[in-house]
N, C-alpha and C positions, 0 to 999 in steps of 0.2 A: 524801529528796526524790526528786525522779523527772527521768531523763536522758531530755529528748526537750522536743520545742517546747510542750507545753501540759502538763508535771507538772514533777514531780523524778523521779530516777528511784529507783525503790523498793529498797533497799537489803537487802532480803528481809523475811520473816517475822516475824522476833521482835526484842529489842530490841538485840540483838548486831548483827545484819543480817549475809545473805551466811554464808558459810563457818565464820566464828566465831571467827578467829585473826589472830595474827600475833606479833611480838615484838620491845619498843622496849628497844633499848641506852640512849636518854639516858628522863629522866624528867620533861623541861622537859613545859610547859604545851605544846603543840601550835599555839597561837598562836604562839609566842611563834620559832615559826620557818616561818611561811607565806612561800611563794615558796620551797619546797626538796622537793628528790626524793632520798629514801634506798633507792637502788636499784643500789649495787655499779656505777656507770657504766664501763664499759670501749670501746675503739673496735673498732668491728667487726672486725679483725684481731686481735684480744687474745679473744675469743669463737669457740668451736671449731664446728666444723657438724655438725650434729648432736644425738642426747638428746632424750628426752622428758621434757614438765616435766609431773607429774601434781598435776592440780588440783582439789582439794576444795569441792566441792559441799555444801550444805546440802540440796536436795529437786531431784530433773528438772522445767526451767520445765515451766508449765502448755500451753505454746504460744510457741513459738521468733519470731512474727511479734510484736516488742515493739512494734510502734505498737496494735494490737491489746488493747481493755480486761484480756483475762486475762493478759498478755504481757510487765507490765511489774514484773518480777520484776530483781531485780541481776543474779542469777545469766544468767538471759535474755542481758542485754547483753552481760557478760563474755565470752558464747560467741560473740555475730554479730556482736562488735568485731571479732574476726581471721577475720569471715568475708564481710562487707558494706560497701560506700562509706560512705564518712562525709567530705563537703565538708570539713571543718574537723576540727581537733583539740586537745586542752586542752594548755595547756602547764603548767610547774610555777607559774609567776607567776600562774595563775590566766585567762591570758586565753587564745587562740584564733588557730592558724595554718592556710596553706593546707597541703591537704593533696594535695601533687603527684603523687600517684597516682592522683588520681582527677581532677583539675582542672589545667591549665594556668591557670585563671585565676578569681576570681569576683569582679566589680567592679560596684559602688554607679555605675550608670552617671545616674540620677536623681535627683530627691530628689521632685522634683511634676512627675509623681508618683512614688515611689520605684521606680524600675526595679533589677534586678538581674541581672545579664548573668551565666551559667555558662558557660564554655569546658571544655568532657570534654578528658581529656587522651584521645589520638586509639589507645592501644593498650589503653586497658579496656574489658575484655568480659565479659561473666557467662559461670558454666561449661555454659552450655547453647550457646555461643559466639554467643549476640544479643550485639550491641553495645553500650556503654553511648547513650542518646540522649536527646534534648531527653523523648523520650517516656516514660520512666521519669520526672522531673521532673513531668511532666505528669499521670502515674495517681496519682500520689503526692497531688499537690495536692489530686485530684479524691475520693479516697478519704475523705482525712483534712481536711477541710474543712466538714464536718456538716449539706452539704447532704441525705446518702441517709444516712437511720437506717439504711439494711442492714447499712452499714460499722461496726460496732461498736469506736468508734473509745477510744484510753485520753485523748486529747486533741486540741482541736482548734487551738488556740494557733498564733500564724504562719498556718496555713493558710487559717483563715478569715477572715484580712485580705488574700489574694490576690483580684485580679480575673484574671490568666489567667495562664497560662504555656506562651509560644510557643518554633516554631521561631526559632533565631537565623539565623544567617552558614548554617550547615548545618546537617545533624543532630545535630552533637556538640557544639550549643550552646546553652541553654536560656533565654530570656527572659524575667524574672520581674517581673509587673509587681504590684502594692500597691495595692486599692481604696484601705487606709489608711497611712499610714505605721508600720512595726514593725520597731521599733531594733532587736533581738537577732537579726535576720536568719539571720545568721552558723548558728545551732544549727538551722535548717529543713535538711529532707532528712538528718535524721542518724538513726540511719543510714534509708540509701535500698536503698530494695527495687523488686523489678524489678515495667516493667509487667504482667505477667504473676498477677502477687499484685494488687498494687493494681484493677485495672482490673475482679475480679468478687468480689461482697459473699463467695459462699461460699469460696474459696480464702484471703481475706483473713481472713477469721475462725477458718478448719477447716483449709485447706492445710498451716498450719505446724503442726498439729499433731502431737507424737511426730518429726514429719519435718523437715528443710531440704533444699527441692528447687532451690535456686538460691543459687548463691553469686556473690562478683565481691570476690574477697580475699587477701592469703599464706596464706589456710590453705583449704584444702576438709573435706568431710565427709567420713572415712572409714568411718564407723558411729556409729549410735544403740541402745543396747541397753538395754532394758528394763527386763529381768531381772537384771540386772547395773547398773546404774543408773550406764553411763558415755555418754559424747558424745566421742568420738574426734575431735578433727580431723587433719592431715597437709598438710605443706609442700606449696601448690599447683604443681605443675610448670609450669602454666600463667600462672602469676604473671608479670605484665611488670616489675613494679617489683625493687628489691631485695631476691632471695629471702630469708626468713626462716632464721633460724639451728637452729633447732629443727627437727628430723623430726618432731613429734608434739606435739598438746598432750592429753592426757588429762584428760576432766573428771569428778572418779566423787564420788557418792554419798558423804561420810563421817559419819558420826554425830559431834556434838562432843564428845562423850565419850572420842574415838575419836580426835582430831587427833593431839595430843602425842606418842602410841606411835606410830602412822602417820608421822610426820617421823623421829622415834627407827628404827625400824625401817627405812627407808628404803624406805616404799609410798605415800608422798606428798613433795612438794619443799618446801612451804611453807603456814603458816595462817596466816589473823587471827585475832589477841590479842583486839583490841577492850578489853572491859569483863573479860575470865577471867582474874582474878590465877592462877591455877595454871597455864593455858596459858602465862603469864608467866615464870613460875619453871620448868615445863618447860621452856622455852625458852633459858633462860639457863642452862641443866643440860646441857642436849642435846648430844654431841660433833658437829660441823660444823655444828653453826646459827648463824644470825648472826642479833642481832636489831634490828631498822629501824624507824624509827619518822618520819615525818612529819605533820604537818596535812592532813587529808582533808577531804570536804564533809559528810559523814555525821554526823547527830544523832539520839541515840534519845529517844521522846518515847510519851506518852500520846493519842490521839487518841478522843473526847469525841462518843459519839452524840445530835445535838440535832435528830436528825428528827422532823417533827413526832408527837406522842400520845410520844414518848421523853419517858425518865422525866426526861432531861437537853435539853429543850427548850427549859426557863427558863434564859436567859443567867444571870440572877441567882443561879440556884442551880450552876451551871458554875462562879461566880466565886466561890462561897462553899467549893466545892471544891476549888479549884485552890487555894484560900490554906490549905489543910489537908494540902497536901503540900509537904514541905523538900525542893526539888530539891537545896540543898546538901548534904544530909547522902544522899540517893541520892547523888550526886555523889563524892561522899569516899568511898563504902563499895564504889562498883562501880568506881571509876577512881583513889581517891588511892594506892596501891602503885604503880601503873604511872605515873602521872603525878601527884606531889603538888601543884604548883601551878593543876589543872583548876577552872573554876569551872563551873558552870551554862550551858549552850547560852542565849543571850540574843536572838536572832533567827530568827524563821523561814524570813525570803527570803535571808539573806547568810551564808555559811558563816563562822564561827568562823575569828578568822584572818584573812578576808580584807578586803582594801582598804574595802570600804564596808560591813563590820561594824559595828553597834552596839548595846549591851546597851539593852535595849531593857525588861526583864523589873521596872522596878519600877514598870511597871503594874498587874502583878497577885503583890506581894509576898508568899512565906509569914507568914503571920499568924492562928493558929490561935486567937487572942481573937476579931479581926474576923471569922474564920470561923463559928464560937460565935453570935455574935452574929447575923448572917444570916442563916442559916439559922432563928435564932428568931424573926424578923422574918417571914421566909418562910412561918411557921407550922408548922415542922419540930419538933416540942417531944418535949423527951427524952422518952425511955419504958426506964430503964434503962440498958443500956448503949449501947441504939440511938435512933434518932429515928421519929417518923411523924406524917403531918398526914391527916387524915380517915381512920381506920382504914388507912390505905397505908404500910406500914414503907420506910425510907430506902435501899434494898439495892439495889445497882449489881451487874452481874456484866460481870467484868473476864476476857475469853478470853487465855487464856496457852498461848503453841507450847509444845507438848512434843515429844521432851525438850530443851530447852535451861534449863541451868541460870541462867543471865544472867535469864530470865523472870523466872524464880522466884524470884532474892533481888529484884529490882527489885517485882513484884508483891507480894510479900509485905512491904515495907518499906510500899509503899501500903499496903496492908488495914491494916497497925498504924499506920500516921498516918492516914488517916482513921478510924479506931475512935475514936482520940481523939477528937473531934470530935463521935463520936454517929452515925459515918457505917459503915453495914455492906457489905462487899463478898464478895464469892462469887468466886471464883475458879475458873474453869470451864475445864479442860485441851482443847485440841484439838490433834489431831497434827500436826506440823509443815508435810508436806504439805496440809492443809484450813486453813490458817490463813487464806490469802491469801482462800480463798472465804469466808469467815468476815466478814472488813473489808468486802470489796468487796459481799456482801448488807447489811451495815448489823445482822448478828446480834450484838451487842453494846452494851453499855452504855460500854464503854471496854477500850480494846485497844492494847499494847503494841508497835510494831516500827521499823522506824528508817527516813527519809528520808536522799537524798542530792543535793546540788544538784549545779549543770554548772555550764557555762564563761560559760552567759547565765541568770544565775538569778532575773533578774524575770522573764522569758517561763515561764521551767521549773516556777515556783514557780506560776504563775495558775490554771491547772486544776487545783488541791486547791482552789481557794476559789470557783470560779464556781459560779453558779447551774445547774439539769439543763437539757438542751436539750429542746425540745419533743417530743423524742421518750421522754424521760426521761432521757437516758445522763446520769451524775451525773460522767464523767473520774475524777478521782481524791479529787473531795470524798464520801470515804468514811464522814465523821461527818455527811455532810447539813446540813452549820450556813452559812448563806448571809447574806451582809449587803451592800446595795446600797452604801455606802460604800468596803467594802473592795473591789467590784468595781469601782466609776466610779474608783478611785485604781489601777487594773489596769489599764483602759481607757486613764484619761492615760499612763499611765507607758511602756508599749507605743507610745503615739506619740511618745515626747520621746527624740529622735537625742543629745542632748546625756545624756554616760553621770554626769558630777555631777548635774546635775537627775535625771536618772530616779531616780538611788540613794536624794537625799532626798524622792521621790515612797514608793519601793520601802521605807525607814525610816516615814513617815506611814503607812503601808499595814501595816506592823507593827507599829507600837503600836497599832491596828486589831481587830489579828487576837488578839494579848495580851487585851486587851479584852474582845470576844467569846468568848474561850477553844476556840477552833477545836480546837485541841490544844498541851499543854502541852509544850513541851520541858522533856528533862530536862539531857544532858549530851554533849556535843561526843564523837564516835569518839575513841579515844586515838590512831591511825593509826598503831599498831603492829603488826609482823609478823613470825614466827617464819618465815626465809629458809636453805632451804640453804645455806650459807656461799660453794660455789662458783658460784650462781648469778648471773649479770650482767646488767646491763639490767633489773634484775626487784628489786622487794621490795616499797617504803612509796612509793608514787609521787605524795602529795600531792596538789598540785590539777591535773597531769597525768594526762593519758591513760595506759595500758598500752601499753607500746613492743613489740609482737606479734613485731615484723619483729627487733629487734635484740636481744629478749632471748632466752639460751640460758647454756652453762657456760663458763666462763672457760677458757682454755687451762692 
């Protein structure tokens, strides 16, 4: 899913998502322990100062400005978390605190109309030393709000239900006021970037390119290299809040293939397992590894091109395919070692695990007879071992990142269940890098990679499913499949302050989406991680944030 007011946040490339690693001690179901952080907690005196934690990348983002259509990458975030405001912050229980670094205060001061009062806290400053002010709030709004197509924005969620945002008390206080009412308030401005970015279409789209020219965080930029495919950050000196314990956070480039001996050898601190039984059993091999595992938001899933002339247009024939694939038996093959009791991801807006989860998926049950069958209805008629209806053979091509192996047994379990069926798939490698351009043009018939929800997951969730804005931008509805129902139950749910009502809006809205076969989930992350043993503050951090400022090495 995509972390920001109008997506999930994207969890990277392929179906692993992100880095590719990690490594769980226990083997319970991941549910079955939401509202927990497995991350070596110690108190910042037990935590020594200094060390650098070196962090394993999958591909350099495309563009470090994540509100930005090409931007919203995992890995993205993970970088301009310890580098940018963010009003609020996830905690393990799933929900959302202030975040006093950035805010003395942010208070629901309306309801009709719903005002929102920001109080800056009065010593943060970006490293260019502007201050933080109402007016950063302000370019922010205006950027990502979808009034100027220039902004080539990933979502416009939140923003486009503001009518303005003023000066407060002073300038270090922003007034937010709400044409319409929009419950999930709380996840607007995360993270916030200066006006400087916001305020002109070319910087907002190209600025962050390769570069981060402004920061306002515990960590600054010490370098971006290329060549070497790292992102260096460094303890901000200039930091007002409680300095970070880390001198260094290192982000480089690692090949998955590559994790394992990397932690072994001691050239990386920690991966995600995810779905890599062998990362697993590395892991549980490895002298000084510890391995962690908690409930995350992350689900990997198929996502299902139904733009129009696609060959997957007909909802009907979407539905007749999706009951040709055994999410359980994916399930059991990529995830039962690391977690025997996993079932099936069952919803798209509510993370697995949490409070207002519910399976949702015997909508569209595997059922490879009723499959069979519809597709004969459809006029799909065998020929062989495959199908075709008016000389046009049945053949989907399915883009797989390489190299990541996770793809490739997930992909290739599809191609052998739908064969059965009469259904032919291609399997077309792209490098792991081009992946992302890959979704986001629509080059695809069906494509593998994983969502991650946030702390407010109906608003995060709405921009995969809205219809394109008049200027075309499609957000993050990368398979083009639009249905006025599932948006008008987006619309309501967005203005219902009451969080039980919105949820059984946000459940209607999901059996919805099952229905239409937007994209099929397959199976919940395992939220396990191969963790240096001495590392603290830092592993499997569930449905929390990453603790920047207080994770480092234990004393």
């Amino acid at each position: 899913m995509i972390t920001r007011r109008g997506a999930l946040v994207l969890a990277g490339v392929a179906a692993l998502g992100l880095a590719g690693c990690g490594g769980a001690a226990r083997t319970q179901l991941p549910g079955g322990a939401a509202g927990h952080s497995d991350i070596n907690p110690r108190p910042r005196d037990q935590v020594r100062d200094g060390g650098d934690l070196r962090w394993p990348i999958d591909v350099m983002p495309d563009n470090f400005n994540f509100n930005q259509f090409s931007g919203t990458q995992g890995q993205t975030l993970e970088i301009v978390e310890a580098l940018l405001p963010a009003p609020f912050r996830g905690t393990e229980d799933g929900g959302l605190e202030l975040n006093t670094d950035y805010l003395t205060s942010a208070v629901l001061t309306s309801t009709s109309p719903q005002v929102v009062t920001y109080t800056i806290n009065p010593r943060a400053t970006w490293s260019d030393g502007t201050p933080l002010t109402w007016r950063d709030f302000e370019a922010q709004w205006k950027a990502l709000r979808g009034a100027d197509p220039a902004f080539q924005v990933a979502g416009t969620t939140g923003y486009e239900d503001m009518a303005s945002v003023a000066r407060g008390a002073d300038d270090r206080q922003a007034v937010v006021t709400y044409a319409r009412p929009f419950a999930e308030w709380r996840n607007d401005f995360r993270p916030l970037y200066p006006a400087s970015t916001n305020s002109d279409p070319s910087v907002f789209n190209t600025g962050w390119v390769n570069k981060i020219p402004v920061t306002a965080g515990p960590f600054t930029v010490a370098s971006i290299d290329l060549a070497a495919k790292t992102v260096t950050l460094e303890r901000n000196p200039r930091w007002w809040g409680a300095p970070a314990k880390l001198d260094r956070i290192i982000f480089k480039v690692v090949e998955r293939a590559a994790l394992a001996d990397g932690l072994a050898n001691n050239e990386i601190d920690f991966y995600r397992i995810g779905s890599n039984v062998d990362l697993f059993r590395r892991a549980q091999s490895t002298p000084g590894a510890a391995v962690r595992q908690s409930p995350g938001r992350r689900y990997n899933h198929i996502t299902f091109n139904g733009s129009p002339g696609a060959i997957l247009s007909d909802v009907r024939l979407r539905q007749a395919i999706a009951k040709g694939i055994d999410r359980a038996a994916i399930t059991r093959r990529l995830i039962g070692q690391i977690a025997p009791n996993m079932t099936p991801a069952g919803n798209h807006v509510y993370a697995y695990g949490s409070k207002d989860y519910r399976d949702n998926s015997d909508i569209l049950p595997y059922d490879q007879a009723a499959a069979n069958r519809e597709l004969d209805a459809l006029g799909w008629a065998r020929q062989g071992a495959g199908r075709a209806r008016n000389g046009q053979p049945l053949r989907l091509r399915l883009v797989e990142s390489t190299p990541n192996p996770i793809s490739e047994q997930i992909d290739r379990t599809v191609l052998d269940q739908l064969a059965q069926i009469g259904v032919t798939v291609t399997i077309e490698p792209v490098p792991l890098n081009q992946m992302a351009a890959a979704y986001r043009q629509g080059n695809f018939d069906l494509a593998g990679f994983a969502w991650e929800n946030t702390s407010t997951p109906f608003s995060s969730s709405r921009g995969i499913y809205t219809a394109p804005t008049e200027s075309g931008a499609i957000n993050q509805n990368y398979g083009r499949i639009y249905n006025p129902e599932i948006s008008a139950l987006f619309d309501q749910g967005i203005r219902e302050l009451d969080d039980t009502k919105r949820a059984e809006i946000g459940n209607r809205a999901d059996r919805l989406i099952w229905q239409e076969v937007h994209h099929l989930p397959l199976y919940p992350d395992s939220g396990a991680y191969a963790v240096r043993s001495t590392l603290a503050n830092f592993g499997a951090p569930g449905f929390a944030d990453i603790d920047y400022i207080n994770a480092g090495f234990a004393k």
